[in-house]
C-alpha positions, 0 to 999 in steps of 0.5 A: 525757137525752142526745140533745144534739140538743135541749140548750138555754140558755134566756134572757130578756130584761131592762130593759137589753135583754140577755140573761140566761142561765136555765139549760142543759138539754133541751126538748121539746114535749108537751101540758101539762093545765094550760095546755091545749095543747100546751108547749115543756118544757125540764128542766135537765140538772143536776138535772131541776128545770123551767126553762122552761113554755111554751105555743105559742100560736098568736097568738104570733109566734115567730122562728127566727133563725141556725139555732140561736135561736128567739125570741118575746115571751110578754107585754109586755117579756117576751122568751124565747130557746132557743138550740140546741146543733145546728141538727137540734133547733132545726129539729124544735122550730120544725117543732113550733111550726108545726105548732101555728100550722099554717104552714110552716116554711120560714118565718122567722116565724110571724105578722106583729107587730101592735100594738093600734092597728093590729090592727083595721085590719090585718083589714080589709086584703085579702088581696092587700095582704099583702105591700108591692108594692116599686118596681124596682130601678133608679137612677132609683127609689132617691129612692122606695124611701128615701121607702118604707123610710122612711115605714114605720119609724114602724108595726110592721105596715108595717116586718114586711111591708117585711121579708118583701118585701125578704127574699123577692125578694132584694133587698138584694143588687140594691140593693147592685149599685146601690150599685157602680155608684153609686160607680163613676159618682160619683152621689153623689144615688144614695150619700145615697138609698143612705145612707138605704135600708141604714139604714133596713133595718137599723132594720128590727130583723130577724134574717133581714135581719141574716143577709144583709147581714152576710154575707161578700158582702155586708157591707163593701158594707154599710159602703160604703154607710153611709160617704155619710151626706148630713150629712156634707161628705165621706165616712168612709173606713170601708171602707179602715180596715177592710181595711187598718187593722184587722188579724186577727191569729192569735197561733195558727192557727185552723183552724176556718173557721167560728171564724174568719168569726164572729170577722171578722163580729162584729168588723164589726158591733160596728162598724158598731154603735159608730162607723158608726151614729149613737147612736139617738134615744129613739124609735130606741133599740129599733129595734137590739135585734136587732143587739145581740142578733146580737152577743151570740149571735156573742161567745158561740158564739165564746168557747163555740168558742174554751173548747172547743178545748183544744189551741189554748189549750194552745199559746197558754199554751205560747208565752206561757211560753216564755223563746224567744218574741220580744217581739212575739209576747208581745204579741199572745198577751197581747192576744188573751187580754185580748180573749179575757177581755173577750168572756168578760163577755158571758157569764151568770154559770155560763158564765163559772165555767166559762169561768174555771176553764178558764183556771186549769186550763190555768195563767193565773195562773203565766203571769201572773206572768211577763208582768206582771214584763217590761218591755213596757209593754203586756205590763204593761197587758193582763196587769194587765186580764186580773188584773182580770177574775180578780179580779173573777170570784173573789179565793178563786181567786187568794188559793189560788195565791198562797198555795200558791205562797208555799210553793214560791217567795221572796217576791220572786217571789210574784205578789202582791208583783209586783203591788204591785211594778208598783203601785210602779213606775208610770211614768205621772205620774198613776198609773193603772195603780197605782190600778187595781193598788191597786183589786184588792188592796184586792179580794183583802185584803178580808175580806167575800170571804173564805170561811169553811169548818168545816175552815179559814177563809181569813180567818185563813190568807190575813191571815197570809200576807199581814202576813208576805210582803207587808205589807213590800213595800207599806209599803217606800216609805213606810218608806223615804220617812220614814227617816233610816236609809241601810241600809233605803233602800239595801235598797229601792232595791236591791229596787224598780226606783224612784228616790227622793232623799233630802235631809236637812237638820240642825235646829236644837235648842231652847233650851226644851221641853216637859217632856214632851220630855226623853225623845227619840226612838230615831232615828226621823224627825219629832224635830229634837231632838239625841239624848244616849244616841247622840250619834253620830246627827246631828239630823234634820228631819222633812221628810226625804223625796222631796216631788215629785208622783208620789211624793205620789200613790205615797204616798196609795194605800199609806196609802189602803190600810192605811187600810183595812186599820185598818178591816178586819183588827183585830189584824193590822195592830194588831200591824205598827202597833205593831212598826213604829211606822208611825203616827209613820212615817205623820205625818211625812207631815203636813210634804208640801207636797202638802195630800192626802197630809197629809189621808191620814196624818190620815185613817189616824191619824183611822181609828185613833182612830175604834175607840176601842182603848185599845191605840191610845190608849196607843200614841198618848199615850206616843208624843206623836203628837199633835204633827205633827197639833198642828203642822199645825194651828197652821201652817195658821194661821187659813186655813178649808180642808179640812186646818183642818176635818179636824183639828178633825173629829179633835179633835171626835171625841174630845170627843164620844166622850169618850175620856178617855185622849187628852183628858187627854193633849192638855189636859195637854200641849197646851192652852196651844197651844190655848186661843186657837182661839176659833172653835170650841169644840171644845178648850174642851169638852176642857178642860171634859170633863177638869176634870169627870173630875178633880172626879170623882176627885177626889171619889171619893178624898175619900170613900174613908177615908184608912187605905185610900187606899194600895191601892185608890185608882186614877186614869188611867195618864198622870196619873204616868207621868213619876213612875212613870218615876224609879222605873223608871230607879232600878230599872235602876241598882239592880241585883239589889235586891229592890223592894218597893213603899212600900205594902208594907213593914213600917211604920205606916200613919201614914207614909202621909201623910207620904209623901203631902205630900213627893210633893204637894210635888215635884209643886207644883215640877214643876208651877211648872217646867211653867209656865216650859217652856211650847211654844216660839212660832214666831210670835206667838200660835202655838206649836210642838212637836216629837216627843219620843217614840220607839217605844221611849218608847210602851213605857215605856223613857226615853232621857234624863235626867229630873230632878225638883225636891227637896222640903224634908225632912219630920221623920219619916224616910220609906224610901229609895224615897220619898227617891229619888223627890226626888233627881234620877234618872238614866235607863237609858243601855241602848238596847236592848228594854224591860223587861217591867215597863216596858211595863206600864201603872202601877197596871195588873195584869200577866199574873199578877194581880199588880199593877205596880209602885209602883201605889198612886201611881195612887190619887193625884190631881194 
């Protein structure tokens, strides 16, 4: 069909009193079998499939209202609307339904509404009272007339019958002459009765009433009369606001007369509608679904008119990018779009992809990118709304153009590295904007909205794009907040319009340590320990950063994000955690003043652990990461507040879960701490979970012959990393030796035990030195640790010396090997990369099948 005389959108009413669009296509009316009579039929125009069957009853009250909707009610709260494309088809589908009802159409509506209460006594009313008999219109008959538009709001049938005697013998436009002769003689008696009748017409809730005393005659009349409410001491001054105050502003000429009075009309009424009338009762509630209704249609025609006009929104884009345009006219061109986008929401969901797309054909995004890098605040403010709405609408949309245009552009200039920039750069102390900003990146990084397609899947594309050109620029001020480094601070600084101070203070090195500490940290923040490889390095504390409030809450939003990220992208931010060691980054963060951004970096960490990766596990535990978390607990002392319950939660967690790898890690390094929190029993049931793993390898190791004990015996790869570590830095020394591992060389199997007592014995002495390096006490009953690992030490590289105790000499010679393994070692003076053998995890098979080296140590138990 292509007659566009009877294209319609039919729409339905829902429990929220709004319109719900059903479809676009092309009605007709013909007699239907089935139901009887004859139906309006309407087909959609996309693919002929039946939308609406109706049959015209002739009880049914249809309305026709604005020349182009008809409307009517099918069953209890079932409310139907066609809403016409031109007039001459709603005129020939209305003359059709009066023909079925036998009425004229000149009318209106074709019955008078009744509810079953009245409908008995409405049949014996006699004809002549069909129509309410109206008083005249006079001054000294407005306290009657307030008294009857009143009375009948109460029945459906009496405010019908109002309706048409005040629609056919004009007399809304009499009673607004009273209202200016009213005003003009200061009866403020005549403004209060006023007052009432005009609020009263419009609970009336009719559309044909709507249409006159919404017209330009009439309507700031309207309002004038609305401004004498009797409750009131003095009158509102809605009128002047209006006229005066309110300003229409063409950002572009309209030259659609038409366009422009709807727009001036809407405007008026969702006034009146919001600020002028009182918010309905719960018996009044529906008396205005009418006037909500008229709104809607209006915004809807409005945008319908505006989408279709493409040289009026070319121009608008045209100026918006244009480098000559003043500041002034930006903003007004940026506000009518943020207008024009919230109107769009009154819009069923087809409408508004159409709508949307219109937007991106003509280029909204690339003129984004420009408005929201300008320095005008409200420039900033509307265009991040405008982004909202595009988001919201489709994060594919915007996820394909900025990953085109990383093709073409520099990462500086992307448009979503300005949009963490603005997050960035918030100036308000409370950072609302910025929390909206990170609202909507969480949207566009969130793998739930991403499409998959047998050709390409935007997951994958988008996570790349995104880790490689803007995962820098998000993480920059939390990188730059917990660094020591002055060249990566300068860089931000340069970069990002932010101001950061940095005030760093020496610490003061400790006269004992843990032996877990001889190996330092490859200057990175949280170690207050001097480093001996690069002594041109002064000592840092942890709290090197800028601690006021707006940086703390800056901060709580990035870390809320990769906390999210942890959750959702896997192996992408797995790989940044751990090529920027940015968890130890993060728990600096644990040392703020402000208690929420601590709570965030123990969420980010507790989100790590929460997946139970043994790569994070092993990240964690070389790293010794558990100490700022240790940290936080002991100086929170014995205060029960939320930082004390989270970091227990965290411990907890473990426990139950039994992640062996970090219960030993902790009961082996922090328990002495510890084992005086009584109030929970959360760290004795760590200790009581590692001493049941270590009876039962114990256990396997007894019950496995001793002759095989040297190549099958396994246990946990901490239990002899520190061991396992001196061979490594001997091998560093030993330079160009072929290493072979004691299990391999050509001797007697009966040189095992031999080599097993002198190893048990070095480990007695270890352990008897353990006792006496106990955490330092900062007070009484409270021990402190300090971070003793860098990244370079989670991948297996020393950075210290380590010294091991000497043994007494056995009787039968044994290797060299195991001789080193009792003599003090030297650690690798290179700061540089790890080995690739140093990574690996001891007794832990490498890439090749072949096993790490010196894993036979791993089948030994402590």
């Amino acid at each position: 069909m292509s007659d566009t005389r009877r294209r319609v959108k039919v729409y339905t009413l829902n429990e929220d009193r709004q319109w719900d669009d059903r479809g676009t296509g092309h009605v007709s009316s013909t007699y239907v079998e089935e139901l009887k009579g004859m139906s309006l039929l309407v087909r959609a125009e996309s693919d002929g499939s039946l939308l609406l069957e109706s049959k015209i009853n002739p009880n049914t009250a249809y309305q026709k209202q604005q020349d182009t909707l008809i409307v009517w009610s099918e069953a209890e709260n079932y409310d139907l609307a066609l809403s016409f494309q031109e007039k001459a088809g709603c005129d020939e589908i209305w003359e059709k339904i009066c023909q079925v009802q036998g009425k004229d159409p000149s009318v209106e509506v074709t019955q008078d509404l009744i509810d079953e209460s009245e409908e008995e006594r409405f049949e014996e009313m006699p004809e002549t009272s069909h129509l309410i008999d109206l008083p005249t219109c006079e001054l000294n008959k407005l306290e009657e007339i307030a008294d009857l538009v009143t009375s009948v709001l109460s029945s459906p049938i009496r405010r019908e019958k109002l309706a048409l005697a005040l629609e056919n013998e004009g007399y809304i436009k009499k009673l607004l002459q009273l209202f200016q002769a009213c005003e003009n003689l200061e009866n403020t008696e005549g403004l209060h009765h006023l007052y009432e009748i005009i609020r009263g017409i419009l609970f009336l809730n009719k559309a044909t009433l709507f249409e006159v005393m919404f017209s330009d005659e009439c309507i700031m009349d309207v309002v004038g009369c609305l401004e004498y409410d009797p409750a009131l001491a003095q009158p509102k001054r809605h009128r002047e606001f209006l006229t005066k105050t309110a300003k229409f502003k063409e950002v572009i000429p309209i030259t659609d007369s038409e366009l422009r009075q709807k727009i001036h009309q809407t405007y008026r009424v969702q006034y009146i509608q919001d600020i002028i009338l009182p918010t309905p009762s719960v018996f009044e509630e529906n008396f205005l679904s009418t006037l909500t209704s008229f709104i809607f249609f209006n915004k809807v025609e409005i945008v319908s008119m505006l989408q279709e006009d493409e040289k009026f929104l070319s121009e608008v884009f045209a100026q918006l990018t244009d480098e000559a345009t003043d500041d002034d006219k930006r903003r007004e061109l940026v506000n009518f779009f943020k207008e024009f986008c919230a109107f769009s929401q009154t819009l069923q969901p087809q409408n508004r992809d159409a709508f949307f797309k219109t937007l991106a054909k003509l280029g909204i995004l690339p003129a984004l990118e420009i408005v929201m890098g300008m320095d005008d605040l409200q420039v900033r403010s509307a265009a991040t709304d405008i982004f909202s709405y595009l988001v919201e609408f489709s994060p594919s949309m915007v996820r394909e153009f900025v990953m085109q245009e990383a093709q073409q552009s520099d990462d500086d200039i992307l448009l979503i590295n300005v949009v963490i920039e603005q997050m960035i750069c918030d100036t308000d102390p409370e950072l609302g904007g910025a929390v909206q900003l990170m609202g909507l990146l969480r949207t566009l990084i969130d793998p739930e909205n991403m499409l998959a397609t047998t050709n390409k899947t935007e997951k994958s594309e988008f996570l790349n794009f995104f880790y490689n050109h803007c995962m820098h620029v998000l993480t920059a001020p939390l990188l730059t907040n917990t660094s020591e480094d002055k060249c990566e601070k300068d860089f931000f600084l340069k970069h990002y319009r932010y101001s950061w101070s940095f005030v760093c203070t020496p610490s003061h090195s400790h006269s004992h340590s843990t032996p877990s500490s001889s190996i330092s940290q490859d200057n990175i923040v949280g170690s207050n320990k001097n480093n001996t490889i690069c002594p041109e390095t002064l000592p840092r504390t942890p709290q090197c950063h800028q601690d006021n409030y707006q940086t703390a809450q800056l901060l709580a939003l990035i870390l809320e994000l990769l906390t999210f990220c942890v959750e959702h992208h896997t192996y992408h931010i797995k790989n940044y955690i751990m090529n920027k060691d940015l968890l130890r980054r993060v728990l600096v963060l644990m040392n703020s003043k402000h208690t929420f951004l601590a709570l965030c970096a123990l969420r980010f960490m507790r989100r790590i652990i929460g997946l139970k990766d043994e790569f994070y596990n092993r990240y964690i535990t070389k790293g010794n990461l558990f100490e700022p978390v240790i940290n936080a607990l002991l100086d929170n002392g014995t205060r029960y507040n939320l930082l004390n319950s989270a970091v227990i939660e965290l411990f907890e967690f473990i426990r139950v879960e039994d992640i062996k790898s970090l219960t030993a890690h902790i009961v082996e390094n922090f328990y002495k701490a510890l084992e005086s929190i009584e109030y929970v029993q959360t760290f004795k049931g760590l200790k009581t979970k590692y001493e049941q793993e270590k009876d039962r390898q114990n256990q396997k190791l007894n019950s496995v012959p001793s002759i095989l004990r040297s190549n099958r015996f396994r246990r946990d790869a901490k239990a002899l990393e520190e061991d396992e570590e001196m061979w490594f830095n001997e091998d560093e020394e030993e330079e160009g030796k072929v290493v072979v591992a004691p299990a391999e060389k050509s001797k007697p199997e009966d040189d095992f035990p031999d080599n097993y007592e002198k190893f048990m014995e070095t480990k007695k002495a270890k352990e008897s030195e353990d006792k006496e390096n106990l955490p330092k006490r900062t007070s009484p009953g409270g021990f402190k640790f300090t971070f003793s690992h860098s990244a370079s030490a989670a991948n297996g590289t020393n950075s210290k010396s380590v010294v091991a105790q000497t043994p007494p000499a056995t009787s039968n010679g044994s290797s060299s090997k195991t001789t080193n393994l009792a003599t003090s070692v030297t650690a690798t003076k290179d700061c540089g990369r790890p080995r690739q053998e140093d990574r690996l995890s001891p007794g832990v098979q490498d890439q090749s099948g072949q096993q790490g080296k010196f894993g036979w140590l791993s089948g030994l138990s402590r």
